[in-house]
N, C-alpha and C positions, 0 to 999 in steps of 0.2 A: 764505772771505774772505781776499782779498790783504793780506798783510803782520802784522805781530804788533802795531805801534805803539810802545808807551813800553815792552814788557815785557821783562824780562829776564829769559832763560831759564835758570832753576837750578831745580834742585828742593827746597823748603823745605816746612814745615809751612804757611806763610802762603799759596806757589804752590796751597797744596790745598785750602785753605777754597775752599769755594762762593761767586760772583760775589756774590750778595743777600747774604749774611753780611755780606762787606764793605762792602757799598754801605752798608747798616743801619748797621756799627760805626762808617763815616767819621762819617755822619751823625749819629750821637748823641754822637761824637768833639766833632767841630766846634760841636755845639751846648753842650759842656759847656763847652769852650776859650773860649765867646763870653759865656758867662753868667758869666763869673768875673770877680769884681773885682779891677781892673787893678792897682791896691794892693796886693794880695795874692799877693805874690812868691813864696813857696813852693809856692804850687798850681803855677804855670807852669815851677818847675822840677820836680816830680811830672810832668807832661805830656812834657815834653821826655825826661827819663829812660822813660818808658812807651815813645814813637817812636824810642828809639836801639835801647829793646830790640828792638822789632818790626823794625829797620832789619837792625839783627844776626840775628836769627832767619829774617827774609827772606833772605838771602847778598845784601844789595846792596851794591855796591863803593861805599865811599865819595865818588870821585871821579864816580861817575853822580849819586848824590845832591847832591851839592854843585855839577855842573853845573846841572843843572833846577832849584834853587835861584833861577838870572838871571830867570827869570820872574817876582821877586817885586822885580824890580830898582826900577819906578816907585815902587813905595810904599815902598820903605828911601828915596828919594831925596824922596818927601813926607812921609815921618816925622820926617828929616831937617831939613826944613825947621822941622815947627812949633813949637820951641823958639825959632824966631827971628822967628817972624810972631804967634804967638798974644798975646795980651793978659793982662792980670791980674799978680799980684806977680811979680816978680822975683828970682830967686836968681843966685848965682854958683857956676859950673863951671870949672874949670879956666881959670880968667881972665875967663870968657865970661859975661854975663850974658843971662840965659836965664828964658822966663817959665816960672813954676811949672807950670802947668797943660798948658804944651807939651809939656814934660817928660817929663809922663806920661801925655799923648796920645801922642806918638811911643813912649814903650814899648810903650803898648798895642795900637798897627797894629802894630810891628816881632814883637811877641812872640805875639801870635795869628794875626797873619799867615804869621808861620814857621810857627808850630806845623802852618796848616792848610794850607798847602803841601808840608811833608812828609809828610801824613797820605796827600795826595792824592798826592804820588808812590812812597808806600808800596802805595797800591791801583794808578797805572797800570802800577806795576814787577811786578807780582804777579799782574795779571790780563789777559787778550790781549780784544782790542775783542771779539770776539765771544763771551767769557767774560761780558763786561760788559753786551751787551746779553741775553744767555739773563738774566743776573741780573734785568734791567730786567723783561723780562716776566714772569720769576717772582714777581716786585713786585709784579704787576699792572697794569704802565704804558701806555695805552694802544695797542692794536697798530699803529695807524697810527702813533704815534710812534715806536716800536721800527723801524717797515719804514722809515722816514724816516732815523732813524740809521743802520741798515742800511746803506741806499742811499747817504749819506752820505761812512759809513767806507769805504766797499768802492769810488766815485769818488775818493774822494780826491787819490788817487796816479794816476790816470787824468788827473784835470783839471791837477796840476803837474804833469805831464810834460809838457802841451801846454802850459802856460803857459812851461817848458823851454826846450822847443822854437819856442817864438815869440820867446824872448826871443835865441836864438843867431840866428833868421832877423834881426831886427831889426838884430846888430851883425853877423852876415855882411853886410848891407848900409849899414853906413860908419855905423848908429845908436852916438852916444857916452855920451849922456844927457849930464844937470847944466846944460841950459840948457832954457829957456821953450820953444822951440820944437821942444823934440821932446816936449813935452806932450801935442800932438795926437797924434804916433806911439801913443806909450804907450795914451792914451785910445782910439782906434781899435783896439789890439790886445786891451785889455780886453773892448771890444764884441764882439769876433769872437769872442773867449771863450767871452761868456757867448751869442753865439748858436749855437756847436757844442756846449755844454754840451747847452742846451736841445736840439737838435734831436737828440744822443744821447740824450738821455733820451725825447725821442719814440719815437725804432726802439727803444731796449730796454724801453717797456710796450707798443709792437708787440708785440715778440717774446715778452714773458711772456704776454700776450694768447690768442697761438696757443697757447702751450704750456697754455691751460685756467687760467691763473689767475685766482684770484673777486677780487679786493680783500683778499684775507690772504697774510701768507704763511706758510709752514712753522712749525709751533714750531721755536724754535730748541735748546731744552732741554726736557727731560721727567720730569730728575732734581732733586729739591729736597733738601734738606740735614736732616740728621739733627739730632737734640736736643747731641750732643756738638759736632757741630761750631755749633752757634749759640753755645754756650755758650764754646767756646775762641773765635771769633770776638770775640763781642762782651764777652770779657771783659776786656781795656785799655779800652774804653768804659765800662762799670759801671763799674771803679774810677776813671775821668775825672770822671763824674756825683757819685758817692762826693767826691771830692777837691772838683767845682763844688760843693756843696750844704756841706758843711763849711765854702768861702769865703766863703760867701756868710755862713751860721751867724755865724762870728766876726768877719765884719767887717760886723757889723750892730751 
């Protein structure tokens, strides 16, 4: 499979855990991060200190982290907002009067939101696309969906490089963009797109065709993960769950 994706290649304890360990741990991550009341400040700095560990432990340079961070840019920028749109009592902040309950909805996007965007680029730094889908079937996930992602990850870079290359043909020939009428251009080159997409994707189940293939493909792994390694895997998850379950306890 072409290319690594989001991974950074170092070698760490976290690069060695097994794909489904981690898929498991984000998952019961995110789910502890979401179950927690938003009130209950100390759990979400527990959270945050658990993810710098794993950040550290992984060797990821901080400035990758804090770039992939911009993904999370719309919802700081609607978090943002709803102290100044939501309804109900009013407080004041630093001159500002702000409604109560915005407050502390935008905490609670900004702070579970982070938490679960780093989690997830703890797992895409750590683990390479086809790490992640061996994971998925070892999950159990259904095979056609795994050959889907497959096929997926592995066009990817296939179809931008044609989308690339349509777009230098377009200003090779005197296309500037930023007005209405080169709309049609744009839309017209999209279609060509997705018509050589498809008709690639024609010739390459031709050709897996001939080569004897049933409708499966290959396993992609055959190796599954030991008792120690589930247990160091998913053990910042347990203590997340530990920490959700405790918030919940005291702010009841």
């Amino acid at each position: 499979m072409s290319g690594d994706g989001l991974l950074v290649a170092v070698d760490s304890p976290v690069h060695r855990i097994p794909a489904q360990v981690k898929l498991v741990a984000l998952f019961v991550f995110v789910l502890a991060v979401v179950s927690t009341p938003a009130a209950v400040f100390w759990a979400f700095g527990g959270y945050a200190a658990m993810l710098v560990t794993a950040v550290v432990v992984a060797k990821l340079p901080a400035p990758v982290v804090s770039r992939r961070l911009a993904v999370e840019t719309p919802f700081i920028v609607f978090a943002l907002l709803l102290p100044f749109v939501a309804t109900g009592p009013r407080i004041d902040v630093l001159g500002l009067h702000l409604s109560q309950s915005g407050v502390l909805g935008a905490w609670n996007v900004l702070a579970k939101g982070t938490l679960g965007v780093i989690a997830a680029i703890v797992l895409s730094a750590t683990t390479s696309p086809r790490e992640l889908l061996a994971g998925l079937e070892r999950l159990r996930l259904p095979a056609t969906l795994v050959a889907i992602l497959s096929f997926m990850v592995r066009y990817l870079s296939v179809v931008s490089d044609d989308l690339h290359r349509m777009r230098i043909a377009r200003e090779s020939r005197g296309y500037t963009g930023g007005r209405a009428g080169h709309l049609k251009a744009v839309a017209g080159g999209v279609g060509a797109l997705f018509v050589r997409s498809f008709e690639r994707g024609e010739r390459v189940h031709l050709a897996m065709r001939s080569r004897g293939y049933t409708g499966r493909m290959p396993q992609l792994s055959v190796q599954g993960a030991s008792s120690s390694q589930w247990t160091q895997g998913l053990a910042i998850s347990l203590v997340a769950v530990t920490i959700a379950v405790a918030a919940r306890l005291l702010g009841l």
